[in-house]
Backbone as JSON Lines, residues from 0, in Angstrom:
{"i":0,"aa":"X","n":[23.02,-1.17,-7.6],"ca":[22.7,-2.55,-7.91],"c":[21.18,-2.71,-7.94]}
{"i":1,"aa":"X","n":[20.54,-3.27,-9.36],"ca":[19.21,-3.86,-8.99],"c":[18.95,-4.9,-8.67]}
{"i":2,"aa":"X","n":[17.85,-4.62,-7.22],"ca":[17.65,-6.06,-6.85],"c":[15.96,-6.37,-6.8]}
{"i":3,"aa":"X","n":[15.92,-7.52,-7.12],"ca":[14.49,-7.82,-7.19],"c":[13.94,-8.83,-5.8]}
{"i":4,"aa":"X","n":[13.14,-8.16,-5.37],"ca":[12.27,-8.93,-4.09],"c":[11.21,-9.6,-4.22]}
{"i":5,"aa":"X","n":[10.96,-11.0,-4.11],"ca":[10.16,-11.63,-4.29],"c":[9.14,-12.56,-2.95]}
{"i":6,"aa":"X","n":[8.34,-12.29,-3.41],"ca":[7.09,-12.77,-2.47],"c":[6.37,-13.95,-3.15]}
{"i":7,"aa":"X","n":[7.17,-15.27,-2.93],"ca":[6.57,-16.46,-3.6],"c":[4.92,-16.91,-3.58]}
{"i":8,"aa":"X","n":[4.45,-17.47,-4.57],"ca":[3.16,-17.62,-4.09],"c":[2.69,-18.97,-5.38]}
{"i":9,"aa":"X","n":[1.77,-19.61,-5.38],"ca":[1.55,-20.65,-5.86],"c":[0.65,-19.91,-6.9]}
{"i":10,"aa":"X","n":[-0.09,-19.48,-6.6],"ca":[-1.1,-18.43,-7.86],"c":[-0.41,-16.94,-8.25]}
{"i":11,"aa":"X","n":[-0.12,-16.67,-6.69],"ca":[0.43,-15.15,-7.14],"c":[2.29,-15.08,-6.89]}
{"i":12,"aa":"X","n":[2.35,-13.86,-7.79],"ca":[3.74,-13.37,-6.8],"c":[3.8,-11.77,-6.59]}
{"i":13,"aa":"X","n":[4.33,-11.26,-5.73],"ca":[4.51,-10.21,-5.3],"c":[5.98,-10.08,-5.99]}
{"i":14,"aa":"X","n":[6.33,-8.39,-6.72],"ca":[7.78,-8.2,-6.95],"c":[7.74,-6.98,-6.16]}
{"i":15,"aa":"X","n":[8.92,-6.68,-5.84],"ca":[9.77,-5.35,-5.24],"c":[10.99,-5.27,-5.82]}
{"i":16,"aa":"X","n":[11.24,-4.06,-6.13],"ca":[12.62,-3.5,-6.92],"c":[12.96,-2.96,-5.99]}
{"i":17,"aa":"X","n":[14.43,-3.26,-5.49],"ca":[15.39,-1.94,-4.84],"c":[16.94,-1.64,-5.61]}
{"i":18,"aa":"X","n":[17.16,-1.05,-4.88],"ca":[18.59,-0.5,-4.84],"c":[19.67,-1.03,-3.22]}
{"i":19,"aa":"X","n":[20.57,-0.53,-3.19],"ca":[21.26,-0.84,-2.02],"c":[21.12,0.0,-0.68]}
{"i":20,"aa":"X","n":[19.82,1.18,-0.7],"ca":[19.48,1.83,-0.15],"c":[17.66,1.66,0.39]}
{"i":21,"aa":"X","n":[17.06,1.15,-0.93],"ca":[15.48,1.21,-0.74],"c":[14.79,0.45,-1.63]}
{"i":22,"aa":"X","n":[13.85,-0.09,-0.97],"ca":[12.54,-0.88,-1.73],"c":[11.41,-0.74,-1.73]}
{"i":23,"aa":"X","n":[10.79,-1.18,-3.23],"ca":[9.81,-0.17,-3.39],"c":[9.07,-1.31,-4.16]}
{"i":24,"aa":"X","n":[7.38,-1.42,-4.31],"ca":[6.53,-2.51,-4.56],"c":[6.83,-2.31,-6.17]}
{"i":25,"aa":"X","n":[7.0,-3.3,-6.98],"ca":[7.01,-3.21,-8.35],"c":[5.4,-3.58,-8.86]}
{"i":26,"aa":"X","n":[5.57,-4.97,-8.74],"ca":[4.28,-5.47,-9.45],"c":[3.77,-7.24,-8.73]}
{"i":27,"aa":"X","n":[2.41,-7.43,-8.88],"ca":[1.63,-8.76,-8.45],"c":[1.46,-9.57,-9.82]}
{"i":28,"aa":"X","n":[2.08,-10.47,-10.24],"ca":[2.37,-11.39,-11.25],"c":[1.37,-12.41,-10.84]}
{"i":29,"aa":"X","n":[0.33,-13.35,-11.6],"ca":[-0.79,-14.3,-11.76],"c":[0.3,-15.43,-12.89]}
{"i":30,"aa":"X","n":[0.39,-16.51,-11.62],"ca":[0.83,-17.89,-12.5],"c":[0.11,-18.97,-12.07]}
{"i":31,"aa":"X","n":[-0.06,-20.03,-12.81],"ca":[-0.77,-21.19,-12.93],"c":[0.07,-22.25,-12.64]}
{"i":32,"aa":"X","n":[1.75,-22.32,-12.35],"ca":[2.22,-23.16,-12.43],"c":[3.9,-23.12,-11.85]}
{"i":33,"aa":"X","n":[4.29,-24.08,-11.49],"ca":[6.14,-23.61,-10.69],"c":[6.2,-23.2,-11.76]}
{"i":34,"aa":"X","n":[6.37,-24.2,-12.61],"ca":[7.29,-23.84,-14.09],"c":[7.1,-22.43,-14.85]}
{"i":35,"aa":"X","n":[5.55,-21.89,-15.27],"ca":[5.21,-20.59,-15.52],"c":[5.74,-19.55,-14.55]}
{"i":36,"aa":"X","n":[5.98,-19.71,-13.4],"ca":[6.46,-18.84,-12.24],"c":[7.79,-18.52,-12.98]}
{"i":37,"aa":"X","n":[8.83,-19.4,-12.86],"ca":[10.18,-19.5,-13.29],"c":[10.41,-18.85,-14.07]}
{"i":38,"aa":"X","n":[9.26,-19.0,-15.26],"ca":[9.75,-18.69,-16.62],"c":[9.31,-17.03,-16.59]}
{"i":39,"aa":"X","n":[8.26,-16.65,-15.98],"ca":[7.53,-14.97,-15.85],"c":[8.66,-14.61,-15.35]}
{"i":40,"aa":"X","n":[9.46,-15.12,-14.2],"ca":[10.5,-14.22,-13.29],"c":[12.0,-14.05,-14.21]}
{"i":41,"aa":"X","n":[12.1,-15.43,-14.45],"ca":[13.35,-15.35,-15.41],"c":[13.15,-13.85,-16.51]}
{"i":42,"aa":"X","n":[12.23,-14.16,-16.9],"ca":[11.86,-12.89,-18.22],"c":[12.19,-12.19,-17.62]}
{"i":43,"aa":"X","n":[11.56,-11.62,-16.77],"ca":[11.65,-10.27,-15.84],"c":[12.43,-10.23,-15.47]}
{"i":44,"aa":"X","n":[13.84,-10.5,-14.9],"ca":[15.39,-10.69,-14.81],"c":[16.02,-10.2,-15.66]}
{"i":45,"aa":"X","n":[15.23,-10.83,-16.35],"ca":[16.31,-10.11,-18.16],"c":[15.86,-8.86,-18.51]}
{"i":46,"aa":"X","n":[14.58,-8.53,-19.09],"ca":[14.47,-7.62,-19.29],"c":[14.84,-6.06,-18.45]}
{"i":47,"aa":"X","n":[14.37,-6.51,-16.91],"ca":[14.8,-5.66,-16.24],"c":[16.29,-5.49,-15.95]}
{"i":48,"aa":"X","n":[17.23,-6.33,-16.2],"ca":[18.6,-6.43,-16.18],"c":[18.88,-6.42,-14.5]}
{"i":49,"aa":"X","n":[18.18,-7.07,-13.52],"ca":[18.2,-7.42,-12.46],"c":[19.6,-8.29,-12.29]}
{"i":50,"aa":"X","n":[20.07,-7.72,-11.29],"ca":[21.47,-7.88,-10.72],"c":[21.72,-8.71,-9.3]}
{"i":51,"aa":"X","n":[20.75,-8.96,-8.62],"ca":[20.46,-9.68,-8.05],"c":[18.95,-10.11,-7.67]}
{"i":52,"aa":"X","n":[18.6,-11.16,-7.17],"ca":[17.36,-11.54,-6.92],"c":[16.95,-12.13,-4.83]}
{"i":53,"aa":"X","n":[16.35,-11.57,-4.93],"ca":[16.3,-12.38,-3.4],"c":[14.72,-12.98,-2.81]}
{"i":54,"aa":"X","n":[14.24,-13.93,-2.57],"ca":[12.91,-14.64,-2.27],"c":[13.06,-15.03,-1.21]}
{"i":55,"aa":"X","n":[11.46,-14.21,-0.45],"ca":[11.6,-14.57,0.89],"c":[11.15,-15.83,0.91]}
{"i":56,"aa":"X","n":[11.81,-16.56,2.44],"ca":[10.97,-17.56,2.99],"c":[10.68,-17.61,4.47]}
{"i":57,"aa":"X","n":[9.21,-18.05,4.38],"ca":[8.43,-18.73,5.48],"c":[8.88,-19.85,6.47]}
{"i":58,"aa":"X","n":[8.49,-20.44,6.85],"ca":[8.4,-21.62,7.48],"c":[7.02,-22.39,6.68]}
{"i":59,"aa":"X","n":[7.57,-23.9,7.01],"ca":[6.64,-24.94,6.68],"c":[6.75,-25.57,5.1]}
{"i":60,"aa":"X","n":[5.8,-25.94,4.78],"ca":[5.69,-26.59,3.23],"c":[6.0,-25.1,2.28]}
{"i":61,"aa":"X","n":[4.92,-24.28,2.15],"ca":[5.53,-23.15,1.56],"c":[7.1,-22.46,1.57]}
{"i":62,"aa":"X","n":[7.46,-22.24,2.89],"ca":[8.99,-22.34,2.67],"c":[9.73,-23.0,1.55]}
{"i":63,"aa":"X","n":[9.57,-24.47,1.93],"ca":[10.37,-25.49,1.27],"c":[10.37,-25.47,-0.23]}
{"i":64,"aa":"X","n":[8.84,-24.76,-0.6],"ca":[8.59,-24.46,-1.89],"c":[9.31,-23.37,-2.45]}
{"i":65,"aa":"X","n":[9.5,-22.06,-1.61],"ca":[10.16,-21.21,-1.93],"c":[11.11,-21.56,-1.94]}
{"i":66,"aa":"X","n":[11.96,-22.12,-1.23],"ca":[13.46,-22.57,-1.37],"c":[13.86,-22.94,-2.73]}
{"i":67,"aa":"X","n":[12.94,-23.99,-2.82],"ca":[12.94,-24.45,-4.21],"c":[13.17,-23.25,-5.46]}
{"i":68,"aa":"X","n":[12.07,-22.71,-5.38],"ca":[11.62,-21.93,-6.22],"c":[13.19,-20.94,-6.63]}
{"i":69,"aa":"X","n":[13.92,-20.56,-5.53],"ca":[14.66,-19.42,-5.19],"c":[16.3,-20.34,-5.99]}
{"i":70,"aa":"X","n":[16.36,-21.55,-5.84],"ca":[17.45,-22.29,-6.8],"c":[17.14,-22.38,-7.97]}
{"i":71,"aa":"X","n":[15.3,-22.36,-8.46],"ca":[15.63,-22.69,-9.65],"c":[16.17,-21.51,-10.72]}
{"i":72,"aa":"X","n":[15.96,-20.2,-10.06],"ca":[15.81,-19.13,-10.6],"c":[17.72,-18.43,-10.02]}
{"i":73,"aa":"X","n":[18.31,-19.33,-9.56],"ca":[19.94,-18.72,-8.42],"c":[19.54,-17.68,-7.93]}
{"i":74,"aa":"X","n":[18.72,-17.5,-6.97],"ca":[18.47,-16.62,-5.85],"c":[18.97,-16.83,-4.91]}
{"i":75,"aa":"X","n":[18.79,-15.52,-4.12],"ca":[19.43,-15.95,-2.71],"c":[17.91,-16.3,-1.96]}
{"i":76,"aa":"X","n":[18.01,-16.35,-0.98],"ca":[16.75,-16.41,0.34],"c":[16.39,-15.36,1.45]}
{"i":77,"aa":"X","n":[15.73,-14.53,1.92],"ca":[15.51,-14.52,3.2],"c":[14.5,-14.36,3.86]}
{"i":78,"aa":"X","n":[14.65,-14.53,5.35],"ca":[13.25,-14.62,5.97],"c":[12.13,-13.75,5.97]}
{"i":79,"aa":"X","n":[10.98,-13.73,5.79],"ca":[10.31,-13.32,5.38],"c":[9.32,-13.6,6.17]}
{"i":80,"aa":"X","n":[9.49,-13.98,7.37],"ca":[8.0,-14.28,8.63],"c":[7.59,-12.99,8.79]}
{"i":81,"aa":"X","n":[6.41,-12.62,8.92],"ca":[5.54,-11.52,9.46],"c":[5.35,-10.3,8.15]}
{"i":82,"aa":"X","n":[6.01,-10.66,7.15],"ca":[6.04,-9.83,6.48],"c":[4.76,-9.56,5.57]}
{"i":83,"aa":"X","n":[4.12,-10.21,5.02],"ca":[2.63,-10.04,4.98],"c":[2.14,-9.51,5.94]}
{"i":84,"aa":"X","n":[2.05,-9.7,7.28],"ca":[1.31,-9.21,8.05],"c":[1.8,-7.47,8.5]}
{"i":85,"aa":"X","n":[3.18,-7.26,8.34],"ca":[3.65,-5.71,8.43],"c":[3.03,-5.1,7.12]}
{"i":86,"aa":"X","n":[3.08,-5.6,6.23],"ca":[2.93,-5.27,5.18],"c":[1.45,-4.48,4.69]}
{"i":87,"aa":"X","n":[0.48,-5.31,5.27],"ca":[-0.88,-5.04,5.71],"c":[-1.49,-3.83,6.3]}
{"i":88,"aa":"X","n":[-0.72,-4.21,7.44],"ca":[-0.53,-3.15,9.15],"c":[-0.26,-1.78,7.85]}
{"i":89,"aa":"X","n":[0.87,-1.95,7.39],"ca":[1.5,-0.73,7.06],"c":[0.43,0.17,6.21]}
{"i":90,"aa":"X","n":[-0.2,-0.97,5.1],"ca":[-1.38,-0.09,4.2],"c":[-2.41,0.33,4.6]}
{"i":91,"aa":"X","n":[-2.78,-0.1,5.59],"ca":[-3.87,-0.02,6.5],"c":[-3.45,1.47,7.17]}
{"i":92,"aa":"X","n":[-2.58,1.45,7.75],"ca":[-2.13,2.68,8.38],"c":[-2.02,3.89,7.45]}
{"i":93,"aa":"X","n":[-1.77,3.39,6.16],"ca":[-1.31,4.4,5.27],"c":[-3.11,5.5,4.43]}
{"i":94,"aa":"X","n":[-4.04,4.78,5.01],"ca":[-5.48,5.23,4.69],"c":[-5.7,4.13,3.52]}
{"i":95,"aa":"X","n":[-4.86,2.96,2.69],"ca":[-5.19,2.66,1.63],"c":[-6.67,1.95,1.36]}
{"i":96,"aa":"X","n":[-7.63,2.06,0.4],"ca":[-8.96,1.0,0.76],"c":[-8.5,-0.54,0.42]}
{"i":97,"aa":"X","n":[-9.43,-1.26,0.88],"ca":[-9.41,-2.88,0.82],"c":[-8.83,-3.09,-0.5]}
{"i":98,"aa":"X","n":[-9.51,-2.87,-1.19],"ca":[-9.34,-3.54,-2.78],"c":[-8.36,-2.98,-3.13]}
{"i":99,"aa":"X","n":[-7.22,-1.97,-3.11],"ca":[-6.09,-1.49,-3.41],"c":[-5.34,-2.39,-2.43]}
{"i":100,"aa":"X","n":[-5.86,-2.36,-1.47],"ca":[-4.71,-2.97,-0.12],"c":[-4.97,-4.92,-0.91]}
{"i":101,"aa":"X","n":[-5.5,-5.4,-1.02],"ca":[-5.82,-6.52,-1.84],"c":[-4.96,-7.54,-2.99]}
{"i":102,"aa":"X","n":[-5.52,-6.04,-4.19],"ca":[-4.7,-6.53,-5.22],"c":[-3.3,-6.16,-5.0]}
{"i":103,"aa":"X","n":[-2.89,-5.38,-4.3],"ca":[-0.85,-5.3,-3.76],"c":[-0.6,-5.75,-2.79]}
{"i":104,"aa":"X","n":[-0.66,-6.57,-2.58],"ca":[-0.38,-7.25,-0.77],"c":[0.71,-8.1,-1.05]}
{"i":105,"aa":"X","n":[0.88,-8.57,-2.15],"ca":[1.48,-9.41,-2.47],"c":[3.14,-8.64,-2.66]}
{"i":106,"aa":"X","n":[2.95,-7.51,-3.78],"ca":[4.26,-6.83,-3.61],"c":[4.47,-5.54,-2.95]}
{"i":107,"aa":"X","n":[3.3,-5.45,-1.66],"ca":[4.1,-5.12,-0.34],"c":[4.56,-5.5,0.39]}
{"i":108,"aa":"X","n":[4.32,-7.22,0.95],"ca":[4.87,-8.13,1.24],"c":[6.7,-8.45,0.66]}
{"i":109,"aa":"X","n":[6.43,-8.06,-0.65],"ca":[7.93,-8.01,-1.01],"c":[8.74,-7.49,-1.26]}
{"i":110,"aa":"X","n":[7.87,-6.11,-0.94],"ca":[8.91,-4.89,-0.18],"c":[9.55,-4.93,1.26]}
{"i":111,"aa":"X","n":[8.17,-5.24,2.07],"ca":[8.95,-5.13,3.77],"c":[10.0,-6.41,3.49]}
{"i":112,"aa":"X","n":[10.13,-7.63,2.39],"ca":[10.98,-8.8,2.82],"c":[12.37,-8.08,2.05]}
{"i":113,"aa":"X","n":[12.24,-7.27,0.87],"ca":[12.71,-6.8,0.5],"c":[14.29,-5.84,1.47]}
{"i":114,"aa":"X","n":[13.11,-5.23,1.86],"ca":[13.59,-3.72,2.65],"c":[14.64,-4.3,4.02]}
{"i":115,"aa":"X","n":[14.03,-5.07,4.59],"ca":[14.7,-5.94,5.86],"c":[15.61,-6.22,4.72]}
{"i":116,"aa":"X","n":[15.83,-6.89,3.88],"ca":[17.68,-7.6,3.73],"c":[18.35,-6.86,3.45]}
{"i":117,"aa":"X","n":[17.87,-5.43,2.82],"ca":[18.91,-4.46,2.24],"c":[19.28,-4.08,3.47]}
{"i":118,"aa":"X","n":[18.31,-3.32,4.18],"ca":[18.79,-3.14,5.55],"c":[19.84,-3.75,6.48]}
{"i":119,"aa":"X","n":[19.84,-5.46,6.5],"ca":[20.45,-6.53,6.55],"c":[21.67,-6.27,6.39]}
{"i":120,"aa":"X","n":[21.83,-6.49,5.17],"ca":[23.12,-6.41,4.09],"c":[24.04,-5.6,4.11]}
């Protein structure tokens, strides 16, 4: 099964592709807008023939946004606290430099949110 992991973000998004075994950082998507968000991810659904979708959420206003975000697109949800921050830890550990660790933070973030639900599941 492909599943796509998402790391909501108001400018950015983080993707992660897995399987029912592992997740792995796809790509950091640049949107200007909910609606442009929707429409970049939807594409990418299709083309990739993504079989399921899952978007983490936070706590707070951002949450609520993701929530949002995660119906408009029939996603599922899950939590996703600390996961930026493992996510970080992890590249950091891994020798990566700043500016690599930087521009992917976003879809390493939506790998570890990723990786936890398959795990989950």
């Amino acid at each position: 099964m492909k599943i796509l992991g998402i790391d909501y973000g108001r400018r950015k998004i983080g993707l992660a592709l897995g399987n029912s075994t592992l997740a792995e950082p796809y790509k950091v998507i640049k949107v200007d807008s909910f609606e442009s968000a929707v429409k970049k991810i939807l594409q990418i659904i299709k083309v990739l023939q993504i079989e399921q979708v899952v978007v983490g959420v936070s706590e707070g206003e951002m949450g609520e946004e993701s929530k949002k975000f995660a119906e408009r697109i029939n996603a599922k949800t899950f939590d996703e606290t600390l996961s930026t921050h493992d996510a970080q830890k992890l590249s950091i550990e891994s020798g990566m430099n700043r500016k690599k660790r930087k521009l992917n933070e976003d879809a390493f973030a939506a790998t570890v949110m990723l990786q936890s639900y398959i795990d989950y599941v």
